[in-house]
C-alpha positions as CSV (number, residue, x, y, z in Angstrom):
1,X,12.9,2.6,25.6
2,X,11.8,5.7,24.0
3,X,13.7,9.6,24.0
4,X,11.1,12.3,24.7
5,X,13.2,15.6,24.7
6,X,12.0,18.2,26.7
7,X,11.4,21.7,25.7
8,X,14.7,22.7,28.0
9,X,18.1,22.6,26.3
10,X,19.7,18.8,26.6
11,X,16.5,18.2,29.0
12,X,14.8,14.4,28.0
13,X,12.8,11.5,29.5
14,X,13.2,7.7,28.9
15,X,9.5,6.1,28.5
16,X,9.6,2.2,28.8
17,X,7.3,-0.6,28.1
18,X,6.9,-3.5,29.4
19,X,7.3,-6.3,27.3
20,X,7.3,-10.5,27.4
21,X,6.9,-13.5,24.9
22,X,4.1,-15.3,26.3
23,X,3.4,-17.5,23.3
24,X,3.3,-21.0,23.1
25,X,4.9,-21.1,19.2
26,X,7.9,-23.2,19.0
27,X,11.1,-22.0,17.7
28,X,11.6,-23.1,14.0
29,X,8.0,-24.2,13.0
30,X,6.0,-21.3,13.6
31,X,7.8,-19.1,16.1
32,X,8.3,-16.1,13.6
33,X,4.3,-15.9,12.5
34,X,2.3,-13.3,13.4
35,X,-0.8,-15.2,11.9
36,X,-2.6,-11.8,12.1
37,X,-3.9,-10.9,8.7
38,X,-3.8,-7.3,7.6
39,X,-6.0,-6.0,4.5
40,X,-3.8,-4.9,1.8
41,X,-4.3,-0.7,1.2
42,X,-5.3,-1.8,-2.6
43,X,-8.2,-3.5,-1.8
44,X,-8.7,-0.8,0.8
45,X,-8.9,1.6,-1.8
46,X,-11.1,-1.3,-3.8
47,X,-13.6,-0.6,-1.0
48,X,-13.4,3.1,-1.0
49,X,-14.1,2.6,-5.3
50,X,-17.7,0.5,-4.4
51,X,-18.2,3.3,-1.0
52,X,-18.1,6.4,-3.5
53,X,-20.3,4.5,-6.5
54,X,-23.2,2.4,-3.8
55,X,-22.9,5.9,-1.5
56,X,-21.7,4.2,1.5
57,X,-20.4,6.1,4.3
58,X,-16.7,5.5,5.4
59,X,-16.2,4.9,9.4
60,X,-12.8,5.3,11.1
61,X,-12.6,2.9,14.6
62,X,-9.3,2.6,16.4
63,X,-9.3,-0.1,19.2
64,X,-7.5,1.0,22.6
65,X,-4.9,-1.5,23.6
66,X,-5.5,-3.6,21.2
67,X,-2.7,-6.2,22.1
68,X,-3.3,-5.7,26.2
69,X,-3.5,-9.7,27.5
70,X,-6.6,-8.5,29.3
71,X,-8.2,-8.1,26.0
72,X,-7.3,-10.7,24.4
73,X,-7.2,-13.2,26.9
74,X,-9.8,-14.3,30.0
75,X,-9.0,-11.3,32.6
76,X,-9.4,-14.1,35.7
77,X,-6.5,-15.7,33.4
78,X,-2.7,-14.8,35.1
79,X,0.1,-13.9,33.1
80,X,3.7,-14.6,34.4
81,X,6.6,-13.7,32.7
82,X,10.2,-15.1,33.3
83,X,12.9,-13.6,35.4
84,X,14.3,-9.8,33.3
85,X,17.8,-9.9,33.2
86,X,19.4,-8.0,36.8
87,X,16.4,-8.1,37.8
88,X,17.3,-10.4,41.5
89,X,20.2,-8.3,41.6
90,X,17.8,-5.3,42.3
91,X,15.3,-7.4,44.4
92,X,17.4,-8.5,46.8
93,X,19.4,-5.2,47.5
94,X,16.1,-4.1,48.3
95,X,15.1,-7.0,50.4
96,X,18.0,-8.8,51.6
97,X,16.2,-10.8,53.9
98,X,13.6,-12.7,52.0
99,X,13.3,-16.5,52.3
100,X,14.1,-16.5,48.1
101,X,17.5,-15.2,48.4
102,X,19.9,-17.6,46.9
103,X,17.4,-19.1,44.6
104,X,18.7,-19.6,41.0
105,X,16.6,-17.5,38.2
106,X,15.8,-20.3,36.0
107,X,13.5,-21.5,38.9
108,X,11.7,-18.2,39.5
109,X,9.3,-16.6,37.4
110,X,7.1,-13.1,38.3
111,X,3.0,-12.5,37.8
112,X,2.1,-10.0,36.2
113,X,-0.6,-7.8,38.1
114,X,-1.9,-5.8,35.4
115,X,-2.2,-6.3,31.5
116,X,0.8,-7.0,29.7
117,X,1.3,-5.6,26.2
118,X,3.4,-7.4,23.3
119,X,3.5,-11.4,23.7
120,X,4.9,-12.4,20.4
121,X,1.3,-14.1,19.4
122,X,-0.3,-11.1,20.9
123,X,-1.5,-10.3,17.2
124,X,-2.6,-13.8,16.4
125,X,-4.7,-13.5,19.4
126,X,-6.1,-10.4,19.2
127,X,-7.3,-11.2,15.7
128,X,-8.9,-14.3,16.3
129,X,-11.1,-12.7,19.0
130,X,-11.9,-9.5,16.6
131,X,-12.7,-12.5,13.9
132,X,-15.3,-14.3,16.2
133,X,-16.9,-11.5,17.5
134,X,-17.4,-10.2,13.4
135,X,-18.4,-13.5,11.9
136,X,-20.1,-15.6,15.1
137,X,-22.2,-12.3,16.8
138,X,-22.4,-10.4,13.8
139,X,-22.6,-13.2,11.2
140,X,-20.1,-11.5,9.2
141,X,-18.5,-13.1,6.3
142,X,-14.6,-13.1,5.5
143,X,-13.2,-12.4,2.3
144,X,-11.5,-15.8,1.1
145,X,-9.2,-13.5,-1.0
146,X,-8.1,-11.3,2.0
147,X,-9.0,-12.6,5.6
148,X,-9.0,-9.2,7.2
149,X,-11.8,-8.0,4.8
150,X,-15.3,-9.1,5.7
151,X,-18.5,-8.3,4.3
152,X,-22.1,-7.8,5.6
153,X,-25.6,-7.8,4.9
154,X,-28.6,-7.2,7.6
155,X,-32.0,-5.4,6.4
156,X,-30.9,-4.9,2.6
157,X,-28.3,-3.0,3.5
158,X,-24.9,-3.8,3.1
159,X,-21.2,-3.2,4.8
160,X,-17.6,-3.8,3.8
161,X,-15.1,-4.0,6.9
162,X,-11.6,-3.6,6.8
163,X,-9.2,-4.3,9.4
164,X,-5.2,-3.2,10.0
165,X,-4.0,-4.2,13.2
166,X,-6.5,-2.1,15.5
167,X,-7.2,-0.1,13.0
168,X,-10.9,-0.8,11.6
169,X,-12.1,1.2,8.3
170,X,-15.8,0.3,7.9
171,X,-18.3,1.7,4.8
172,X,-22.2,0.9,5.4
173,X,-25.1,1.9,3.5
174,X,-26.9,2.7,6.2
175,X,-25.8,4.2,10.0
176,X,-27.7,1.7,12.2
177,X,-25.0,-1.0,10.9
178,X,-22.4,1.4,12.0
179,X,-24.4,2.0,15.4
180,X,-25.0,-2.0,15.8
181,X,-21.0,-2.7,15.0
182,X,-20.1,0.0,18.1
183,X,-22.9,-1.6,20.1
184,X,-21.5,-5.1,19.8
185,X,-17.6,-3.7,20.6
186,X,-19.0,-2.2,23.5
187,X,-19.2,-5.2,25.0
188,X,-15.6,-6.8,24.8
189,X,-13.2,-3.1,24.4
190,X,-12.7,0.4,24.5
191,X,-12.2,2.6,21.2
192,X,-12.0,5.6,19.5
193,X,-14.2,6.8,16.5
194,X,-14.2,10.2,14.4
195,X,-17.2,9.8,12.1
196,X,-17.9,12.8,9.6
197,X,-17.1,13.9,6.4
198,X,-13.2,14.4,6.9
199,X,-11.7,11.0,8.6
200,X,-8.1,9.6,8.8
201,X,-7.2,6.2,8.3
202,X,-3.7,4.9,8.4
203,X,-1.7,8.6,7.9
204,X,-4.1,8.8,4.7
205,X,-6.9,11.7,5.1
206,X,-10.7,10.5,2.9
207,X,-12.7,13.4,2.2
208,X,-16.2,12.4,1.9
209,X,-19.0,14.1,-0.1
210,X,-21.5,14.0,-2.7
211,X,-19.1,14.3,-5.8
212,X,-17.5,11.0,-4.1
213,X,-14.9,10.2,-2.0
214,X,-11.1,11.5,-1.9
215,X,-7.8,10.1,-0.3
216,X,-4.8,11.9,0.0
217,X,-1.7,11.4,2.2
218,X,-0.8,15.0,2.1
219,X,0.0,15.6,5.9
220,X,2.1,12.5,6.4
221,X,4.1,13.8,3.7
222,X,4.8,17.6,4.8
223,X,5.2,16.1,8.6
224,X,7.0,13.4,8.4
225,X,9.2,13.5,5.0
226,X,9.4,17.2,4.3
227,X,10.6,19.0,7.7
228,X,12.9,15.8,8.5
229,X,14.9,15.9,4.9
230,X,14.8,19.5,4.0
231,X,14.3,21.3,7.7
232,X,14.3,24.9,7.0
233,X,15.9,25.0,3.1
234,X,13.7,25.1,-0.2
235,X,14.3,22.7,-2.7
236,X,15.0,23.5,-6.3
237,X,12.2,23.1,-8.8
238,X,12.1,19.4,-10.4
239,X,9.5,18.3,-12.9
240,X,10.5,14.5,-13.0
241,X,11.0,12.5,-9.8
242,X,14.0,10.6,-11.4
243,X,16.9,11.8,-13.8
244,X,15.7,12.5,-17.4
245,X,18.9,11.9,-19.1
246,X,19.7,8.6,-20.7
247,X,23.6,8.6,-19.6
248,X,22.4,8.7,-16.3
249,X,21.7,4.7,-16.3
250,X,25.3,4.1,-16.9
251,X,26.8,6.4,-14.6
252,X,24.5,5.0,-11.6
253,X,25.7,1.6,-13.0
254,X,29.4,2.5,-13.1
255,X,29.4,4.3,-10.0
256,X,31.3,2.3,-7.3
257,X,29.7,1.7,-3.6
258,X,30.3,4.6,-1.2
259,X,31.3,2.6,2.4
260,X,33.2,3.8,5.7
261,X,33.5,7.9,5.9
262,X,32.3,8.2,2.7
263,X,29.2,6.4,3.0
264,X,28.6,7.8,6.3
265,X,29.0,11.3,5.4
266,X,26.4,11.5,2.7
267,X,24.0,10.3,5.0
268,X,24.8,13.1,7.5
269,X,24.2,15.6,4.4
270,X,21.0,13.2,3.4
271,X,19.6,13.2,7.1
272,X,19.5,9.4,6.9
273,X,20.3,6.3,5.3
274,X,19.3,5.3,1.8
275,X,17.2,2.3,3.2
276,X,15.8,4.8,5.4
277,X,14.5,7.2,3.2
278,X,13.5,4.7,0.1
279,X,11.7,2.6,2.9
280,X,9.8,5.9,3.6
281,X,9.0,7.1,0.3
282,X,7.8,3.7,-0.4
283,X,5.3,3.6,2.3
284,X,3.8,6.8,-0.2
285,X,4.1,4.4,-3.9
286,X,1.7,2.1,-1.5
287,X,-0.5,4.6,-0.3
288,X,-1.4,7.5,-3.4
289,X,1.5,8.0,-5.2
290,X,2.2,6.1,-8.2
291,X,3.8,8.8,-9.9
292,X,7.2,8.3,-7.7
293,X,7.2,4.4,-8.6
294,X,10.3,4.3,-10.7
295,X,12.4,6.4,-9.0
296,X,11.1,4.7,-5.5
297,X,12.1,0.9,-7.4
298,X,15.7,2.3,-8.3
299,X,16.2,3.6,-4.5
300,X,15.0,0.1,-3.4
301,X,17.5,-1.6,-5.6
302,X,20.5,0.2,-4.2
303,X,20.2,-0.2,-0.4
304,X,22.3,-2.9,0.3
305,X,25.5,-0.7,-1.7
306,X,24.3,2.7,-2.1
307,X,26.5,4.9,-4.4
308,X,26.6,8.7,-4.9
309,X,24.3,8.8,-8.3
310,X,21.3,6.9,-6.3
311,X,22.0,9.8,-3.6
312,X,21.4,11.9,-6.3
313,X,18.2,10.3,-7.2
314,X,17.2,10.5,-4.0
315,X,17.6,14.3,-3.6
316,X,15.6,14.8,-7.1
317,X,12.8,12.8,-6.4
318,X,12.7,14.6,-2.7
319,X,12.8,18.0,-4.8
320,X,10.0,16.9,-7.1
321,X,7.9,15.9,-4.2
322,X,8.7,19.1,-2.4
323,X,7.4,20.9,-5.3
324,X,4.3,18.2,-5.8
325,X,3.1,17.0,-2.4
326,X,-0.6,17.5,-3.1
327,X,-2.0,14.5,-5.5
328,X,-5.2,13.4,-4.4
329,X,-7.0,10.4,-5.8
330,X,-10.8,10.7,-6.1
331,X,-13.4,8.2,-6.7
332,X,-16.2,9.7,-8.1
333,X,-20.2,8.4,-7.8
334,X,-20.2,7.0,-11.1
335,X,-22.7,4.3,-10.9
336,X,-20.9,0.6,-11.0
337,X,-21.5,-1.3,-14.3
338,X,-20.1,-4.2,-13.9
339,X,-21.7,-5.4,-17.8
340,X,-20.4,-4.1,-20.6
341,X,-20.9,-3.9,-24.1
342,X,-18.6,-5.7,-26.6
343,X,-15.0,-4.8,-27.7
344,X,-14.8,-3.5,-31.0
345,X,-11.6,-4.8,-32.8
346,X,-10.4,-7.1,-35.0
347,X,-6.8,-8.4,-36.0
348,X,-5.4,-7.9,-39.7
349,X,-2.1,-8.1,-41.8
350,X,-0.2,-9.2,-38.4
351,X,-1.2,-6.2,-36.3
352,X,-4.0,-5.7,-33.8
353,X,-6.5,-2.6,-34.2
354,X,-9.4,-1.2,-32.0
355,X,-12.4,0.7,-33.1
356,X,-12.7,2.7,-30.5
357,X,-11.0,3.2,-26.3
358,X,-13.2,0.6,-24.8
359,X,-13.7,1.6,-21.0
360,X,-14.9,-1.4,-18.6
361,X,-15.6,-1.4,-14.7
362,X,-12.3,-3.2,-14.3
363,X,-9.3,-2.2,-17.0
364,X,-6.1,-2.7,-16.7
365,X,-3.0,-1.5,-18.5
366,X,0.6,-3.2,-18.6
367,X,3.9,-2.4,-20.1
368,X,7.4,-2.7,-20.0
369,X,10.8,-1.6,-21.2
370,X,13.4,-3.6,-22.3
371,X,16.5,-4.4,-20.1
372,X,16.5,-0.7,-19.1
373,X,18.7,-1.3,-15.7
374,X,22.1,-2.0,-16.6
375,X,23.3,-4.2,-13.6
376,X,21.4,-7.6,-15.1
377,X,20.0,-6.5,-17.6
378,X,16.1,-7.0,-16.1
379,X,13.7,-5.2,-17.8
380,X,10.9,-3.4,-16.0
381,X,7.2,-4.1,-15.4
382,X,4.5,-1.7,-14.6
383,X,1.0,-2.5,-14.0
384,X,-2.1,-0.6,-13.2
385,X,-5.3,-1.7,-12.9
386,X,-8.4,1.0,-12.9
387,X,-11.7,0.9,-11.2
388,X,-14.7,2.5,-12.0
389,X,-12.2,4.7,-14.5
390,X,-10.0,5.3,-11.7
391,X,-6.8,3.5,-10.5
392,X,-6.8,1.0,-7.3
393,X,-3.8,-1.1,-7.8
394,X,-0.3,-0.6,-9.4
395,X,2.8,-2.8,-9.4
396,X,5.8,-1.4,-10.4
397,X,9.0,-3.7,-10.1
398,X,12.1,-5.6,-11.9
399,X,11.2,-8.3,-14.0
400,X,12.6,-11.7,-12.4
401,X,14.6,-12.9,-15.7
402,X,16.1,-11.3,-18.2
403,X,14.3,-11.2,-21.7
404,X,16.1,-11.0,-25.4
405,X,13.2,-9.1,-26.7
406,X,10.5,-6.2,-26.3
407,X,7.4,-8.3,-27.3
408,X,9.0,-11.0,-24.3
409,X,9.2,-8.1,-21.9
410,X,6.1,-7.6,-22.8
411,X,4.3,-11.1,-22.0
412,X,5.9,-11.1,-19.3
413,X,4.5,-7.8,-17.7
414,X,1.2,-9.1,-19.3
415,X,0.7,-12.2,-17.9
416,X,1.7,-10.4,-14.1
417,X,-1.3,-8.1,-15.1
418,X,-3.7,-10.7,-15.6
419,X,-2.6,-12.5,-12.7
420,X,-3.3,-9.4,-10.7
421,X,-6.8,-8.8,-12.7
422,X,-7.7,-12.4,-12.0
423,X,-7.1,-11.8,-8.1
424,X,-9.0,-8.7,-7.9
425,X,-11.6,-9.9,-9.6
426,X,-11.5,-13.2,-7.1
427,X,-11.9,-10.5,-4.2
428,X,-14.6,-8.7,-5.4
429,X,-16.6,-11.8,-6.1
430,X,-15.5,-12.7,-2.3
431,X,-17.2,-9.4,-0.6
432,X,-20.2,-9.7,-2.9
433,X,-19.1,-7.5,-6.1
434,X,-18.9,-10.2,-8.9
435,X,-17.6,-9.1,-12.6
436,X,-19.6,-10.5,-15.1
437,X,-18.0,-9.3,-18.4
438,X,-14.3,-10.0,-18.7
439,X,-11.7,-7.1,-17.7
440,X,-9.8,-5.3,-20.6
441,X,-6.1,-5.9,-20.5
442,X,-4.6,-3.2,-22.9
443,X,-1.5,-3.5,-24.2
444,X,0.9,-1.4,-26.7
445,X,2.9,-4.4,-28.1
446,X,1.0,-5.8,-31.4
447,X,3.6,-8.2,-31.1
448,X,2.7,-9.8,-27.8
449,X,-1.0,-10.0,-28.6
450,X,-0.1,-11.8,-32.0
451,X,2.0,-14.4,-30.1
452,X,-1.4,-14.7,-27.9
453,X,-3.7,-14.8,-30.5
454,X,-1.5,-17.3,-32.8
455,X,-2.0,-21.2,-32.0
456,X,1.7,-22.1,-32.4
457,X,5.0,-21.0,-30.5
458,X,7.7,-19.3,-32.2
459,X,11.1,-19.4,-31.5
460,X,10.6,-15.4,-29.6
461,X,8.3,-17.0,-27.5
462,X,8.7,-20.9,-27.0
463,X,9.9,-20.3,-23.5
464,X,7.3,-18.3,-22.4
465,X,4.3,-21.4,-23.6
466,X,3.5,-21.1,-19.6
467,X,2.9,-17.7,-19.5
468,X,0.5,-17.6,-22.7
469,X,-1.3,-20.8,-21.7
470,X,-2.3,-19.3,-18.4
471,X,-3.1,-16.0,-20.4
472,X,-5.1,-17.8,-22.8
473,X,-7.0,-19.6,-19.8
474,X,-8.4,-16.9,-18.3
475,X,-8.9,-15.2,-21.7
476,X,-11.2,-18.5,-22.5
477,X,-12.7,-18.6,-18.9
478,X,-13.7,-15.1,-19.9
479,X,-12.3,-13.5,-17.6
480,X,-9.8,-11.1,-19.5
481,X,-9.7,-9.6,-22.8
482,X,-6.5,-8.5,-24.5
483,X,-6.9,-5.3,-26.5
484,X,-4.2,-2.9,-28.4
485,X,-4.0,0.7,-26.8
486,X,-1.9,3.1,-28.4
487,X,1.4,3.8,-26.7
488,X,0.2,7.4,-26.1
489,X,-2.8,6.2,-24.4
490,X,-1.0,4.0,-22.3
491,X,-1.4,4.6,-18.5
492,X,1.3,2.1,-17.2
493,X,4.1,3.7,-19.7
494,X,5.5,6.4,-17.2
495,X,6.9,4.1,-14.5
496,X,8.3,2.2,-16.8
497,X,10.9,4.8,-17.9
498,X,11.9,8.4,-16.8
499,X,9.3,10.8,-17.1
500,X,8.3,14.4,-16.5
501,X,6.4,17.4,-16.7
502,X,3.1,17.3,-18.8
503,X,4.2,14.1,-20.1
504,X,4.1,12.6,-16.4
505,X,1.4,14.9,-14.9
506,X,-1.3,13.7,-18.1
507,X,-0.9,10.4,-17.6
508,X,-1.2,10.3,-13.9
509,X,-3.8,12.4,-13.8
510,X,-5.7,10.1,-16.0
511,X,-4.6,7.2,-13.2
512,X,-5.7,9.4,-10.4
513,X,-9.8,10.7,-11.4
514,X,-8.8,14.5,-11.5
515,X,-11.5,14.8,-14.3
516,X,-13.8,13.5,-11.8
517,X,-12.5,16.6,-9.1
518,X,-15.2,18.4,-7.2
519,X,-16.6,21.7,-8.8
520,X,-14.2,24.6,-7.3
521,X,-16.8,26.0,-5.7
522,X,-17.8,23.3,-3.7
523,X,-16.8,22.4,0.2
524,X,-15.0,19.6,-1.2
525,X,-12.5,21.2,-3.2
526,X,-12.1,23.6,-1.1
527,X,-10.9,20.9,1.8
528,X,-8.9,19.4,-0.9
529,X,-6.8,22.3,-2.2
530,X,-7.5,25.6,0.4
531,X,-7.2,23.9,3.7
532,X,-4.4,24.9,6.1
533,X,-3.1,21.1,6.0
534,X,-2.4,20.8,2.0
535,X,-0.2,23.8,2.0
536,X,3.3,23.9,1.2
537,X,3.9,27.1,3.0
538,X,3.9,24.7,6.2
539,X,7.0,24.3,5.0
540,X,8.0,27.7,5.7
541,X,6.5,28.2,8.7
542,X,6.5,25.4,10.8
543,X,10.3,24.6,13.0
C-alpha cells in the first residue's frame, strides 16, 4: 500500500492496489522476464539529434492503464485470481452460512469483475499488442538494434517512434502522421498527449524551436533531489562534483566500512542510504548529466560497504549540483552530413600527428587513467560519442581487468568505444539513417594507435591481440578511423579523473552544444534560463 499524509498533523490514508500473477511463465525458465523492450534514453536522444537537424516535430503520448488486463487482453476474456491470504477468514464472518464454508483454499479461486492491473507478464503483453498495432496497421518497421524503436515512412514523410513502458515519444516530419498514429490508438485505448513547443518525456523537459531542440532534467532535479537532501539549508559553493585532492584516493581506500549505529546514523544526517542516493543521482548521468559521471561511478562502487569518505563525496557532488542544476543539452539544426571529407594525418618517427581537428557526423572520444582506484587496481574508461557535434552517448565505468600500462588502459577503453560506435552506427542504419564515411575515434595515446597501426604484437600488448583484431576489423570494414587528439582537446578526459571549475565546465560544454545555445533574445533562451522552473531560488522558497 501507499502513505498519503494528510494536510492535518499525524492525519494519513493507506491507497491499495490490487494485484495478481496471472502469467503462464514457469518458474526457472522464464518466470523473471519481463520480455517488454524499453528504448534506451541514448538512442532517445539519437532521435532527438536527426528531429532538430530533418526539423521534425517531437510528440509526447502517455497511454492510460497501460498494464489493465482489459487492454491487453480480450475484454469478454475473465480473469481469476487465487485465494489472498485471510481472505476466507473475512468471507465467512461475513457470511457464515454459505454452502462454501469449510472448503479448503487451494480449491477456490475468485473472478475478477473489473480490470486487473500487474500480472507479472502484464508488460510482455501489453507490448506485443502496442507492437502489432505499429508494425501490422501502421506498417511500421522495428529497429533490429532496439525493439522499442520503430521507424516510418507514408507520403515522403518520415517518423521515428520511441517507446518506454506507456510512455510513447514520437518525431514526424509532418502532423498528419502524428494525427493518423492518435487516430489508429483511438481505436484499442485511452491516452494523454501535450503537443507544443515545451513537452515532457520521462522527468526530462525538450524545448522545441527553430534554433533546435533542448533537453534538460532541471525540475526533476530541484523536486526530487534538492528539497529531499538539503530541505531548507544552502549548500556550500563546490566547483568539482568529486574531491580534487590526490590523497583523497587513499583515504577513501583506507577508510574502514561504517555498519550498525554508525552506518545508520550517517544516513539519518544524509536523508538516506548511499544506494539510495547514488541510485538517484545516476538516474541524472543517464539522462543529461555527464559532468557528475565520476563522482556518480565512485558512489556506485561503495554501496554494498559505504564508509565515511564516500559520504563525503556524496555531500560534495550534492553541493556542486546545488550550485549547477541548470545544464541543458541542445541539438542544434545543423544539417546532417553523414559524408565527409578525408582525414588529414599521417604517422612518423613512432608518433601519430593530425593536420587539422577533423569533425564528422559521428565522433567519438575515449580515454582512460591508469589504475586510478586503489581497491584493485582497475583503471577507468570513459567514452563519449558526439552527434551532429553534440554528445548522445557516454560510458563511464571501471575497466574489468587490471592493466600494467597507460597505452593498455588505453586499448582497452578504445576498443569499448568502437564497440559502442559500431552499435550506434548499426541503429541508425536500422531506423533509416545509414553512415557512409567511417566515424572518427580520437584518441590521446600515440602509443595505442602505434600498437594499432603496427602489424606485429609486442610484449605491452600481446594479450590484448583480441582487442586490436576487432579494432582493426572495423577499421578495415571502414567503419572507424583512429585519429590522435591532443589531450587538451580531449572530451572524454574529465570523467576519467577529478575535475573542476573551467577545466570541467569547457570541456562539457563542448559535450553539451552550448555554442549552439539560442540567441538571448529569443523565446527559447528565455524558457531555458528565465523560466520560473530552472531557478534555484525554488530552493528557497518552496517547503
Amino acid at each position: 500500500f501507499k502513505v498519503k499524509l494528510q494536510e492535518e498533523t499525524n492525519h494519513y490514508e493507506l491507497y491499495t492496489r490490487t494485484t495478481a500473477n496471472s502469467s503462464k511463465q514457469i518458474q526457472g525458465i522464464d518466470f523473471e522476464a519481463s520480455f517488454a523492450p524499453t528504448s534506451s534514453f541514448e538512442n532517445i536522444r539519437y532521435i532527438l539529434v536527426i528531429a532538430a537537424a530533418e526539423s521534425m516535430q517531437p510528440y509526447p503520448l502517455d497511454i492510460s492503464n497501460a498494464f489493465q488486463t482489459n487492454i491487453e487482453s480480450d475484454p469478454n476474456e475473465r480473469v481469476h485470481i487465487s485465494i489472498p491470504p485471510f481472505y476466507l477468514e473475512y468471507f465467512f464472518a461475513k457470511w457464515p452460512d454459505h454452502p462454501l464454508q469449510g472448503t479448503p483454499a487451494d480449491l477456490l479461486c475468485l473472478q475478477a469483475l473489473r480490470s486487473m492491473q500487474g500480472s507479472k507478464d502484464a508488460g510482455r503483453k501489453w507490448y506485443t499488442l502496442l507492437k502489432s498495432i505499429c508494425v501490422n496497421e501502421l506498417n511500421m518497421v522495428m529497429s533490429t538494434s532496439d525493439n522499442a524503436i520503430l521507424s516510418w515512412s507514408l507520403k515522403g514523410h518520415k517518423a521515428l517512434l520511441a517507446i518506454s513502458t506507456d510512455d510513447i515519444l514520437m518525431a514526424a516530419s509532418n502532423s498528419f502522421l502524428y494525427d493518423k498514429l492518435k487516430a489508429c490508438f483511438d481505436n484499442h485505448f485511452n491516452y494523454t498527449t501535450s503537443p507544443g513547443n515545451v513537452i515532457r518525456y520521462l522527468n526530462t523537459r525538450i524545448i522545441i524551436s527553430p534554433h533546435g531542440i533542448s533537453l534538460d532534467i532541471t525540475d526533476h532535479i530541484i523536486r526530487n533531489v534538492f528539497h529531499a537532501y538539503w530541505k531548507e539549508k544552502k549548500a556550500p559553493y563546490q566547483s568539482s562534483p568529486f574531491p580534487l585532492k590526490s590523497e583523497f584516493e587513499m583515504t577513501l581506500f583506507i577508510a574502514p566500512p561504517l555498519t550498525g549505529k554508525d552506518l545508520k546514523d550517517i544516513e539519518i544526517r544524509h536523508h538516506g542510504s548511499l544506494y539510495k542516493w547514488a541510485s538517484t543521482l545516476q538516474y541524472l548521468v543517464q539522462r543529461t548529466r555527464i559532468d557528475l559521471g565520476y563522482a556518480v561511478m565512485h558512489l556506485s562502487g561503495y554501496m554494498a560497504s559505504p564508509n565515511k569518505p564516500i559520504f563525503d563525496v556524496l555531500h560534495q557532488c550534492m553541493a556542486y549540483l546545488y550550485h549547477h542544476p541548470h545544464k541543458p543539452i541542445m541539438y542544434p539544426r545543423k544539417p546532417l552530413h553523414f559524408h565527409q571529407p578525408k582525414l588529414e594525418m599521417h604517422f612518423g618517427g613512432g608518433k601519430a600527428e593530425y593536420l587539422k581537428q577533423y569533425k564528422s557526423f559521428l565522433e567519438a572520444y575515449t580515454d582512460a587513467d591508469l589504475a586510478q582506484e586503489l581497491r584493485e587496481r582497475r583503471s577507468t574508461t570513459s567514452i563519449a560519442l558526439l552527434t551532429n557535434g553534440v554528445a548522445t552517448h557516454w560510458e563511464i565505468s571501471k575497466q574489468s581487468e587490471p592493466t600494467g600500462a597507460t597505452s593498455s588502459a588505453e586499448l582497452f577503453a578504445l576498443h569499448k568505444g568502437v564497440s559502442k560506435v559500431s552499435d550506434l552506427r548499426n541503429f541508425s542504419s536500422s531506423i533509416g539513417y545509414p553512415i557512409g564515411d567511417p566515424s572518427i575515434m580520437y584518441e590521446d595515446n600515440a602509443g595505442t594507435i602505434k600498437a594499432i597501426s603496427s602489424d606485429r604484437n609486442t610484449p605491452t600488448h600481446r594479450h590484448h591481440d583480441f582487442k586490436i583484431a576487432s579494432i582493426l576489423y572495423h577499421k578495415q570494414k571502414g567503419s572507424v578511423q583512429v585519429a590522435y587528439s591532443k589531450s587538451e582537446n580531449m572530451l572524454a578526459d574529465p570523467n576519467t579523473k577529478p575535475y573542476g571549475g573551467k577545466t570541467l565546465s569547457s570541456k562539457i560544454d563542448q559535450l553539451i552544444g552550448t555554442r549552439f545555445y539560442p540567441p538571448k533574445d529569443s523565446p527559447h533562451y528565455n524558457l531555458l534560463f528565465n523560466s520560473p522552473e530552472t531557478s534555484i531560488e525554488r530552493l528557497t522558497t518552496s517547503s
